[in-house]
C-alpha positions in Angstrom: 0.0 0.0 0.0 1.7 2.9 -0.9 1.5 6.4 -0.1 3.8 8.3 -2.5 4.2 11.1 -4.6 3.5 11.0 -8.2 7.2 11.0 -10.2 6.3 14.3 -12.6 9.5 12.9 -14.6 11.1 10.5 -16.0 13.9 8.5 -14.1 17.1 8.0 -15.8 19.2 4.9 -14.7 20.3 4.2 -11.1 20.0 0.9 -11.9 23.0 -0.1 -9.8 21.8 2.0 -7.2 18.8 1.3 -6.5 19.8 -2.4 -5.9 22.4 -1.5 -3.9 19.3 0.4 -2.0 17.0 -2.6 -2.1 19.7 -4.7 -0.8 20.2 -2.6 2.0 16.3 -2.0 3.3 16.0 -5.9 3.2 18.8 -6.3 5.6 18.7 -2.9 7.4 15.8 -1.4 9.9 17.9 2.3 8.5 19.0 3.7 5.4 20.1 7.0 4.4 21.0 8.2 1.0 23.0 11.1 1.3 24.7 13.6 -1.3 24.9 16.9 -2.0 21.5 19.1 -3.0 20.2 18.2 -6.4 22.3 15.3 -6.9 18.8 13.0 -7.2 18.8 11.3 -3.4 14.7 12.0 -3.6 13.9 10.8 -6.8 16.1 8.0 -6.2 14.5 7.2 -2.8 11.2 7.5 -4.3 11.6 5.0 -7.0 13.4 2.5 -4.2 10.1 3.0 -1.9 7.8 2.3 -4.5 9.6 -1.1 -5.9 10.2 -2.5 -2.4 6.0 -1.7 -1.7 4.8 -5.0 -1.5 7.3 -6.3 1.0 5.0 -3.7 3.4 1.6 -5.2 4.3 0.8 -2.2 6.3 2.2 0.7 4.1 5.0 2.5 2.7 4.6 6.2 3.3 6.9 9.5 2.5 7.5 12.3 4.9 8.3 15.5 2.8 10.4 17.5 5.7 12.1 20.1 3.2 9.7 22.8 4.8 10.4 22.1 8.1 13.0 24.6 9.9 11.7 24.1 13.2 12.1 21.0 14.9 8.8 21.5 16.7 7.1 20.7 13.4 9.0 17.1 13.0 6.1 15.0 14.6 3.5 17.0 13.3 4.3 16.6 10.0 5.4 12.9 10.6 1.7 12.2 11.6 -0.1 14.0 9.0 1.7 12.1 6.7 0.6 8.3 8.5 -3.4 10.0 8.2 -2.9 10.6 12.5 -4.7 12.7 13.9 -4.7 12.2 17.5 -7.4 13.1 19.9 -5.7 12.0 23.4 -3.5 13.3 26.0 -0.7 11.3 24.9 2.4 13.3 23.4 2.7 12.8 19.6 6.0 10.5 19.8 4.0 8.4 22.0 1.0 8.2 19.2 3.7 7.6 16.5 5.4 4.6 18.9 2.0 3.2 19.5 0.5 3.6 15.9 3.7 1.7 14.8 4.1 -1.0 17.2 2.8 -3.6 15.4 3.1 -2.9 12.4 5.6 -3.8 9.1 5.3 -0.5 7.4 8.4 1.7 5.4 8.6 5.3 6.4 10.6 7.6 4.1 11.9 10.8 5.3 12.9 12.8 2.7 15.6 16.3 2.8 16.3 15.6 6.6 19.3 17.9 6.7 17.9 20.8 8.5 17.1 18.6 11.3 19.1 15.9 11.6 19.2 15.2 15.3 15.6 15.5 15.8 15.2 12.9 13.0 17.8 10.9 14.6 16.3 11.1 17.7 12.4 10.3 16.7 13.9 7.3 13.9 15.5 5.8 17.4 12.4 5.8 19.3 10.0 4.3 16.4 13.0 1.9 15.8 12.6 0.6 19.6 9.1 0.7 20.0 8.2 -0.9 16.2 10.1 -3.7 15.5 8.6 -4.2 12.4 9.8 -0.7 10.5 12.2 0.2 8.6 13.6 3.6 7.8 14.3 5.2 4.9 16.3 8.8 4.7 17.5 11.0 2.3 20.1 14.2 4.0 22.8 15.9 3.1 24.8 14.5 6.1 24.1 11.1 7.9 21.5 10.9 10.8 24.6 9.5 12.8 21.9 6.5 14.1 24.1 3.3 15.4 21.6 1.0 13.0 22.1 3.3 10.2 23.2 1.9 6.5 23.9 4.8 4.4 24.0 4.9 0.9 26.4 8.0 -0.9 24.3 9.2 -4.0 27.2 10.2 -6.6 26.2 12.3 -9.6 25.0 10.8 -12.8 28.0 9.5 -15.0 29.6 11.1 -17.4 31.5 9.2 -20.0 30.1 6.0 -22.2 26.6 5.1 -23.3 23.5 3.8 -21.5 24.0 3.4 -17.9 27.6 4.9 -18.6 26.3 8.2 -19.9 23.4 9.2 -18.0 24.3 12.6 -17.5 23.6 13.6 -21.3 20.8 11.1 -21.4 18.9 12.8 -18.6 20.3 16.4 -20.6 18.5 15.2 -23.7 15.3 14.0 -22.3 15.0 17.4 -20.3 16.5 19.3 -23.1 13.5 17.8 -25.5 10.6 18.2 -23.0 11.8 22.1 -22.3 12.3 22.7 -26.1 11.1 20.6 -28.0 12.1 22.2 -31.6 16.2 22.0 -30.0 17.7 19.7 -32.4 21.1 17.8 -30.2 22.0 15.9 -33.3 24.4 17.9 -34.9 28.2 17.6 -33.7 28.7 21.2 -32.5 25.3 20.5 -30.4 26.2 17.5 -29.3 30.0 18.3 -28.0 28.3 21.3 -26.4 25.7 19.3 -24.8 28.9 17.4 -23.3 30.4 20.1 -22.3 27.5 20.9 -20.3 27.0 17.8 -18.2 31.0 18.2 -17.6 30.9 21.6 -16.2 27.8 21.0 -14.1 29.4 17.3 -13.0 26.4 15.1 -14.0 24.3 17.1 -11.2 20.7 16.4 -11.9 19.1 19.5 -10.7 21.9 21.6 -12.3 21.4 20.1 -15.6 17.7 20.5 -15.3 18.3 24.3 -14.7 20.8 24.5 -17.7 17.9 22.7 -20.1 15.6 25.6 -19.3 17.3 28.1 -20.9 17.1 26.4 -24.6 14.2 28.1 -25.1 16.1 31.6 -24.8 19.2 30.4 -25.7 21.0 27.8 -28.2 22.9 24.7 -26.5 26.3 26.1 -27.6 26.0 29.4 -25.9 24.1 27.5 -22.7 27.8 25.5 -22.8 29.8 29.2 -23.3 28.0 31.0 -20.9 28.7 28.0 -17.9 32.2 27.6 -19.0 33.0 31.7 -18.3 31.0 32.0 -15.8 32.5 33.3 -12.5 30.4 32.1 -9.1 28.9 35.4 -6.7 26.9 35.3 -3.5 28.5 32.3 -2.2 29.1 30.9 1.6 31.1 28.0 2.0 29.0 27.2 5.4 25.7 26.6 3.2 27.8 25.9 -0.2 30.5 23.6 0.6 33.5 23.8 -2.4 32.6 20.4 -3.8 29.0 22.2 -4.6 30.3 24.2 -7.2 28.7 22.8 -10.2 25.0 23.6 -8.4 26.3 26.7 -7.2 27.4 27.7 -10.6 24.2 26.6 -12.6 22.0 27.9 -9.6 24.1 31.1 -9.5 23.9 31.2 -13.7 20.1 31.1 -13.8 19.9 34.1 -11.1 22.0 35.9 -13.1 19.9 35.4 -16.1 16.5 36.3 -14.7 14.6 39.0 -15.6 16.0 41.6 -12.3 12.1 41.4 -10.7 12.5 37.9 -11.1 15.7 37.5 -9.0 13.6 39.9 -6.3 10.7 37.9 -6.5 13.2 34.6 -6.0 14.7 36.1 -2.7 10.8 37.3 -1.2 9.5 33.9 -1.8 12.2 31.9 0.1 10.1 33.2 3.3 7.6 30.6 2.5 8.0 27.1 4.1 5.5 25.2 2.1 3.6 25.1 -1.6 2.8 28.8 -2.5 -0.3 30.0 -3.7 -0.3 33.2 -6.2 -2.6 35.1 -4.2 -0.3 34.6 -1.1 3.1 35.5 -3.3 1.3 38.7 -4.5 0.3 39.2 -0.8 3.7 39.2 0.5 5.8 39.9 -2.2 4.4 42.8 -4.1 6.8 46.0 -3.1 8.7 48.7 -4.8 9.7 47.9 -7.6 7.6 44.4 -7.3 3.6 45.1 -8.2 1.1 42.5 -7.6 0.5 42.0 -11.6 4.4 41.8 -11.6 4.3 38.9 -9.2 2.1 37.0 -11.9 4.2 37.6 -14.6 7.5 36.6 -12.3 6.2 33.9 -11.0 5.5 32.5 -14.5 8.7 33.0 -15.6 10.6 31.5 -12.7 8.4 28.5 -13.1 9.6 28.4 -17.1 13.3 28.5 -16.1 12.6 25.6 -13.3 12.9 28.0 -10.1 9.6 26.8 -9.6 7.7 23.9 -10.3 4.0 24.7 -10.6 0.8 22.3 -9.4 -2.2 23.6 -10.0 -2.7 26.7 -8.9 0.5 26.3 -6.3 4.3 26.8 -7.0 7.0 24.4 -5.0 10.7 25.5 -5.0 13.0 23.1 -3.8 15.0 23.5 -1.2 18.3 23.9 -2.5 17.0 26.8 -4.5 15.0 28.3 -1.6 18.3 28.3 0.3 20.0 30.5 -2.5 16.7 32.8 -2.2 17.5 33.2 1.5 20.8 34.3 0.6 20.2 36.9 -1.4 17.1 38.3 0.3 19.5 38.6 3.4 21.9 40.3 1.5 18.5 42.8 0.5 18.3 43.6 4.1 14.7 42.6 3.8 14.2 39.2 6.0 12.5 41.3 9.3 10.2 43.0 6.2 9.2 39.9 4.8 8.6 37.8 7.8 6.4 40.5 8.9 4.7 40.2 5.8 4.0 37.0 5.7 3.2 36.8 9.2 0.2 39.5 7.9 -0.8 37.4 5.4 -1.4 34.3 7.2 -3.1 36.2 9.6 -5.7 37.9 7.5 -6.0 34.4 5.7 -6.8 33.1 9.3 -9.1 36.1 9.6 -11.1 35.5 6.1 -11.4 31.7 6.8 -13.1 32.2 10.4 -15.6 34.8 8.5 -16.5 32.4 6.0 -16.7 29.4 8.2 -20.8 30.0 7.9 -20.9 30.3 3.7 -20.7 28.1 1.0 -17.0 28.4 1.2 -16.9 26.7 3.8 -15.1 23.2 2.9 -13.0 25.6 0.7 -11.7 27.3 3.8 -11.0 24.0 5.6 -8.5 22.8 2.5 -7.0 25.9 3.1 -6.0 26.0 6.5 -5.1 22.5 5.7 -2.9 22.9 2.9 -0.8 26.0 4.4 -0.2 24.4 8.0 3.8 25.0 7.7 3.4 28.6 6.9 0.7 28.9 9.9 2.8 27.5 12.4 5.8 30.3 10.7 3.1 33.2 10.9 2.3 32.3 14.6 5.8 31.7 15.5 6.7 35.3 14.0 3.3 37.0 15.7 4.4 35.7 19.4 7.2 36.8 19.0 6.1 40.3 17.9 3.4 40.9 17.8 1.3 38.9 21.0 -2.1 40.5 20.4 -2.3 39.8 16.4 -0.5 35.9 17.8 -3.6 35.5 20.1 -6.6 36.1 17.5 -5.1 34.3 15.0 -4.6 31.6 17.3 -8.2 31.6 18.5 -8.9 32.1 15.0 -7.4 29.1 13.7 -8.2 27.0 16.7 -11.4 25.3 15.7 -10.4 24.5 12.0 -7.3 22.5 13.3 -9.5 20.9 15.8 -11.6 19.4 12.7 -8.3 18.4 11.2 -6.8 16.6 13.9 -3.7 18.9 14.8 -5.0 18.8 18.6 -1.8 19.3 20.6 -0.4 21.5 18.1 -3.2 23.3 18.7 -3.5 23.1 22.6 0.5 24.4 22.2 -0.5 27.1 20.3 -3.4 28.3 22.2 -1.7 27.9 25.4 1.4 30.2 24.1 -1.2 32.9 22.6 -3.2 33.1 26.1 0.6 33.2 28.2 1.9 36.3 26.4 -1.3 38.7 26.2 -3.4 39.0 29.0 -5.9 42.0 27.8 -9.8 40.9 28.0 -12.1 40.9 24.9 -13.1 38.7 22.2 -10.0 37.4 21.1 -9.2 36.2 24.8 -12.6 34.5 25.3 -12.3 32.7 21.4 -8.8 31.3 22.3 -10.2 30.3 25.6 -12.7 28.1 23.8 -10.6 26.8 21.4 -8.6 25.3 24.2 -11.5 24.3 25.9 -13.2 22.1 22.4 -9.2 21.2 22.1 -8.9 19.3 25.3 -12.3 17.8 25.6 -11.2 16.2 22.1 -8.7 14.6 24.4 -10.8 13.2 26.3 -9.9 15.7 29.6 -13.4 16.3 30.0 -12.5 18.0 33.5 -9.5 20.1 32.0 -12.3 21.4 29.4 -15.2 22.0 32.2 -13.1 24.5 34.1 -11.7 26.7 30.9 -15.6 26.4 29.9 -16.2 28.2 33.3 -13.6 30.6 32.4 -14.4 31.1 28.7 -18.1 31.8 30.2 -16.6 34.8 32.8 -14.9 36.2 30.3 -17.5 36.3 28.2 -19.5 38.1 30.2 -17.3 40.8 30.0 -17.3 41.3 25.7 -21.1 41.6 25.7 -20.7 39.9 22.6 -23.3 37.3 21.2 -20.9 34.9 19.6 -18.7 35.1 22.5 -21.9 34.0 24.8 -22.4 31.7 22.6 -19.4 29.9 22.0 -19.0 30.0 25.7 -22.6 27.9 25.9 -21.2 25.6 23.0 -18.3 24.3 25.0 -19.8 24.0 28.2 -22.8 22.2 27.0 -20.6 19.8 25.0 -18.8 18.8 27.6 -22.2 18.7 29.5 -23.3 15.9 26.5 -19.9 13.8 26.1 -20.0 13.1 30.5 -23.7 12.1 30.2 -25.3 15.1 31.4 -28.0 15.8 28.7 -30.2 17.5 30.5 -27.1 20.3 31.5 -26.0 20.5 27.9 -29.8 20.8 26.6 -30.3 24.0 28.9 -27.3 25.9 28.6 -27.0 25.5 25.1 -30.9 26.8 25.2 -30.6 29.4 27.5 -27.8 30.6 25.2 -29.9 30.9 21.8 -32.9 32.3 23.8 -30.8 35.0 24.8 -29.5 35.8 21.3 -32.2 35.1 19.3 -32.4 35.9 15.8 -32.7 33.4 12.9 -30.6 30.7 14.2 -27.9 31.0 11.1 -26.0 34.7 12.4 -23.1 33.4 14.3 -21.0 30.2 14.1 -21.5 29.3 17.6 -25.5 29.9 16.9 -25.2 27.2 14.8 -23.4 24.7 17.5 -25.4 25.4 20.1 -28.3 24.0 18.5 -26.4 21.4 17.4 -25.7 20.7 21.0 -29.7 20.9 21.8 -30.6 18.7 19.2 -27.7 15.8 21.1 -29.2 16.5 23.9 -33.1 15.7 23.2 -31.7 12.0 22.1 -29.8 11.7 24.9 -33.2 12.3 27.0 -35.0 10.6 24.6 -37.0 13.4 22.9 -36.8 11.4 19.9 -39.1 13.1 17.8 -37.8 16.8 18.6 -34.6 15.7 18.0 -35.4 14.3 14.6 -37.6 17.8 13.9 -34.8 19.9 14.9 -32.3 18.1 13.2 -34.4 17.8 10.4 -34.4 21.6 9.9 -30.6 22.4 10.9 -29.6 20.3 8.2 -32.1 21.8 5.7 -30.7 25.6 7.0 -27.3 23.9 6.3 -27.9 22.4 3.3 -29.6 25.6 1.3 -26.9 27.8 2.5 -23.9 25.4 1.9 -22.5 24.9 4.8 -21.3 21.1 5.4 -19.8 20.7 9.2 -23.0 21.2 11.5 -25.4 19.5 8.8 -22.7 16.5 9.1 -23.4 16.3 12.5 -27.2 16.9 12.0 -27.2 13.7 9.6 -25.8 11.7 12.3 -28.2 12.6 14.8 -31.0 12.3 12.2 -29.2 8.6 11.6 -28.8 8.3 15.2 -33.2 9.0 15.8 -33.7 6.4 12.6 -32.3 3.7 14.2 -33.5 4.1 17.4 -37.0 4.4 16.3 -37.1 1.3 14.0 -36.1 3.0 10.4 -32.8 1.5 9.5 -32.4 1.9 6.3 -33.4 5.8 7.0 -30.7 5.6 9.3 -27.9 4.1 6.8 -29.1 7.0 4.2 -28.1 9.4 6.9 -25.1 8.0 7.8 -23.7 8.2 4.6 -24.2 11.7 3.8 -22.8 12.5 7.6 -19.7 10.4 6.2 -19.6 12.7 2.5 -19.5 16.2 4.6 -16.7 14.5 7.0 -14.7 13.1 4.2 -14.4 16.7 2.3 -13.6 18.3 5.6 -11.0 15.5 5.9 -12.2 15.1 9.8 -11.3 11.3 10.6 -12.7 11.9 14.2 -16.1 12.4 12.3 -15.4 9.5 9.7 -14.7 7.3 12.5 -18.3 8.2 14.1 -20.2 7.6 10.8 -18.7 4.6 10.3 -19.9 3.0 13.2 -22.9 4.2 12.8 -23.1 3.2 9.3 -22.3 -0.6 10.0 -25.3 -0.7 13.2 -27.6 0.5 10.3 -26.5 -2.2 8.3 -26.4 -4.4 11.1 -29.9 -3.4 12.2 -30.9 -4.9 8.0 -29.5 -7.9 9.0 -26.6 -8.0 7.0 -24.3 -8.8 9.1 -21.0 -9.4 7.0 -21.1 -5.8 5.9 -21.7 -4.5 8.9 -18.6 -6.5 10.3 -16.4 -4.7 7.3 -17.4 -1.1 8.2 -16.7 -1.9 12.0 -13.5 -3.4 10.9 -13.1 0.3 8.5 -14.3 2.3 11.6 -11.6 0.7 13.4 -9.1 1.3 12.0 -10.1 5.2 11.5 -10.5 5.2 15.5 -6.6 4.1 15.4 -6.4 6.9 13.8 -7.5 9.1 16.4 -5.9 7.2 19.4 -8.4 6.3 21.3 -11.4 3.2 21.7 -14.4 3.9 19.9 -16.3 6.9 21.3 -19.2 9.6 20.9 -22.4 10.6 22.7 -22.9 7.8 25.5 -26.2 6.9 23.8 -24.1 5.5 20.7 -22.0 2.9 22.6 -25.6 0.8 23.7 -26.8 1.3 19.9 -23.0 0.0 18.6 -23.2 -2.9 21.1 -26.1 -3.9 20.2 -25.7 -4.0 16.8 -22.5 -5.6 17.2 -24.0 -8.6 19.0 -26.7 -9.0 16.4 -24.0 -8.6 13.0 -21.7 -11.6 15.1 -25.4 -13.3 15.4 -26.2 -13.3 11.8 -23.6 -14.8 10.3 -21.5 -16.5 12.9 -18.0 -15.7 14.7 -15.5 -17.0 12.0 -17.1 -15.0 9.1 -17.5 -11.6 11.2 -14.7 -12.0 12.7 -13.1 -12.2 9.2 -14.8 -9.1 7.5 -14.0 -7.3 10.5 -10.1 -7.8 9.5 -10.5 -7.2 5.8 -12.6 -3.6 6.8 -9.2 -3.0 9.4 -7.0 -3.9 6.6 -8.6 -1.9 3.7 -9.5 0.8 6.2 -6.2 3.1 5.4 -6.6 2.3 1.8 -10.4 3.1 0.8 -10.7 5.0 3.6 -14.5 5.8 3.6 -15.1 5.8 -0.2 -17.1 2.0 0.1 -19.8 3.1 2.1 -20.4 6.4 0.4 -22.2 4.0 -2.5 -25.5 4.6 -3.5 -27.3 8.2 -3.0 -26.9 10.3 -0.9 -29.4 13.2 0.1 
């Protein structure tokens, strides 16, 4: 099972070493590739993981760490890339050990360099606690791990044919996909094409940067230019001496950018992850630099393979982001930029929170999602300047990173943001109940009680309805998840009688009668519940919004099933499962799930029902923690569990429950969202 990145393009040889790489990760638990930048350790580790695949029942899955320069963000990113999203008190090493344990899994870490004892450090621990792992690495330097094989990635060769001559077979197959009307046939071309992959050593990256320029330039002057060409900006602490070929091609295409290209190169080095245009015309747009210019830079960096554009989202690799850094440090502009950015991410924060009610709002989920490194950057930069603008983006951000599983990141966060600025009002009470939804997601239901308390005092003091509100929200879901019903139902009541309105005005509006609705099943109002729900999700669905009308599908599954209607309740279930799924919330998947198989169960299918229970299983791995939800679930789930096993006997439940547990990482939740959904 394989969790890998697509190869963009093609691979040329390494036939030698990638056997000398499959040789080593069937007789070593650790192997690191290591070379100089550009010299092909990723592509080369990529093409090892995916050819030693079925050799790991339980996965093979790659850690992109190039954005990381803050070791804080290691396990974090090493969890969102296993699908972990952890909603227990247990530190994320300890999640990682005890996801791992048992399992025979390869986990690639790619561009390790920055932070090589961290990595060290976390590879030993999974190494002890999973005996059934095995690391892959790909650094500049080795990791330094007793256990460690390592593998030195040379440059392609230069001299003879096939295997021999790689270097101008990986030239020409660049050369014809960046200009494809460059004829390399002729002798002068071909000698100068030579000449090429000798001055830049065989260095894949550096060749690839020299092919981008046929389309401005002919192959003989590409092979001039190099040869003449004195290095500048250079520091031997980043740039060691035996990097001169990549420092010379990554210096020579610098030089040969438009001069608003080469600024835009240096401003964009101060993002961490993917960049979105918006976001680089945000940040980068200055002087000389206006936003329209950023377009047009950005395009032709992307041409001359500074960039590599996805979509609507530009990637530089590291070693070029490096060179950025150099030169905007030289600019005198890294304090300006970082503030920048920090702005940016802030007012993204800002936009998301306002939209969370709109059609938008799955939109806004993605991405939060998709810019998590430059988040945790912008925060970072804020608390350390800027504590006020740190705390409301913090609160801001809070809820969405509940939804996608980054809980004690989050609690971390919030807990910073609520240290360094004390000042009451709004932005105070939001983080306040953030941390409060944060750690009753980790089950410290008491922890969450008293900041509910707080969260309610301070509230108080805004005289502001979605700060009353939120404050109700918390409060009455931890009132609902201890099995006091009747304590959620009339706080979260009280609350939306003293707002009024329409019911759709604030966010919190929204959960608190969310929270009512739980509460009348959990008293057995059945047919309120249903009504309410009923016309929550209706509200929700005309105006777009997909997170509460999730949850008012599972309630409306929840009333089905309870009341004798199960294939009402499966319908339901489903669509609760579609609106988790795009909101990539595995907590919620995990919820559906189950409640999926008891409708199932409740048909009398019972092998089905045993898959999804076996799928909900392993999404509750996932989140680190037995099954849970609303106490009134876990009579419904046993239940339904006892008459599935009924149906069709131990051996064959106990058989689709481990095919559901095995395909669960796989499919995920795509299976049971067959047939129509409301």
């Amino acid at each position: 099972m394989g969790h890998l990145p697509d190869e963009k393009t093609s691979f040329v040889g390494r036939t030698a070493e990638l056997a000398v790489v499959q040789h080593a990760l069937r007789e070593r638990r650790l192997t690191t590739l290591t070379g100089p930048g550009g010299v092909g350790k990723t592509r080369l580790a990529l093409r090892a993981a995916d050819h030693a695949d079925e050799r790991y029942p339980d996965g093979v899955w790659w850690v992109d760490l190039s954005p990381l320069a803050d070791e804080r963000l290691l396990l974090i990113t090493v969890s969102d890339a296993l699908g972990l999203s952890d909603h227990t008190l247990r530190t994320p090493v300890e999640t990682l050990c005890a996801w791992l344990a048992d399992r025979r899994a390869l986990l690639v870490l790619d561009c390790c360099e920055r932070l090589v004892g961290a990595c060290a450090r976390l590879v030993g621990e999974l190494l002890a606690a999973a005996p059934g792992l095995t690391v892959l690495a790909t650094s500049r330097q080795p990791l330094g791990h007793p256990a460690e094989e390592r593998v030195e990635v040379a440059p392609l060769p230069l001299d003879g044919d096939d295997e021999k001559g790689l270097a101008l077979t990986l030239f020409r197959e660049r050369a014809a996909t960046a200009a494809p009307g460059v004829s390399l046939a002729g002798p002068a071309a071909a000698a100068a094409a030579d000449a090429i992959c000798r001055r830049l050593e065989g260095i894949p990256l550096a060749l690839e940067l020299a092919c981008a320029r046929l389309a401005d330039n002919t192959v003989t002057e590409i092979a001039e230019r190099l040869t003449s060409r004195l290095d500048v900006l250079t520091d031997d602490t980043v740039w060691p001496r035996r990097h001169r070929a990549l420092r010379t091609a990554i210096g020579w295409s610098h030089e040969l950018c438009a001069p608003l290209e080469r600024l835009l190169w240096a401003r964009l080095s101060v993002f961490g992850g993917d960049i979105e245009e918006t976001d680089a015309r945000a940040v980068c747009a200055g002087g000389p630099l206006t936003p329209d210019g950023v377009g047009r830079a950005l395009t032709g960096l992307a041409e001359r393979s500074v960039l590599r554009r996805d979509g609507t989202r530009y990637r530089m690799l590291d070693t070029l982001r490096e060179y950025g850094a150099l030169w905007l440090a030289e600019l005198g502009e890294e304090r300006a930029l970082a503030d920048r950015h920090a702005a940016r991410f802030a007012a993204l924060v800002r936009e998301a929170h306002g939209g969370w009610l709109g059609r938008e709002q799955v939109a806004w989920y993605t991405r939060v999602a998709d810019s998590h490194s430059d988040l945790c950057a912008a925060l970072d930069h804020l608390l350390a300047t800027d504590p006020a603008a740190a705390q409301e983006m913090a609160g801001r951000v809070g809820f969405f990173w509940t939804c996608c599983g980054h809980l004690h990141e989050a609690r971390i966060y919030l807990e910073r943001a609520l240290a360094a600025h004390h000042t009451l009002g709004p932005d105070r009470t939001r983080t306040l109940w953030a941390l409060g939804l944060t750690v009753m997601l980790q089950g410290d239901h008491e922890e969450a009680r008293r900041l509910g308390e707080r969260c309610g005092r301070v509230a108080r003091h805004d005289k502001d309805p979605e700060s009353a509100l939120s404050a109700a929200y918390l409060s009455g879901l931890t009132s609902l998840m201890t099995g006091h019903a009747q304590a959620g139902h009339t706080l979260a009541d009280r609350a939306l009688e003293a707002v009024g309105g329409d019911g759709f005005s604030y966010p919190s509006q929204l959960r608190c009668r969310l929270v009512r609705v739980f509460a009348l099943t959990g008293l057995g109002r059945l047919d309120e519940a249903g009504r309410e729900a009923a016309e929550l999700r209706a509200e929700c669905a005309e105006r777009g919004e997909v997170w509460t009308r999730s949850y008012a599908d599972y309630q409306l599954s929840l009333v089905r099933l309870l009341t004798g209607r199960p294939h009402e309740a499966e319908t339901h279930a489903r669509a609760m499962l579609a609106g988790k799924h795009q909101l990539r919330d595995s907590f919620g998947i995990a919820l559906g799930l189950d409640l999926l198989a008891a409708a199932v169960a409740a048909q009398g299918d019972g092998e089905r029902a045993a898959l999804l229970y076996g799928t909900g299983q392993a999404y509750w791995q996932l989140v680190g923690h037995p099954q849970r939800g609303t106490p009134e679930l876990a009579e419904v789930r046993a239940e339904c569990e006892r008459r599935a096993r009924a149906s069709v006997g131990d051996r064959v439940y106990e058989e689709a429950f481990g095919r559901g547990l095995a395909e669960g990482g796989r499919s995920g939740p795509a299976g049971a969202l067959r047939g129509p959904i409301p």
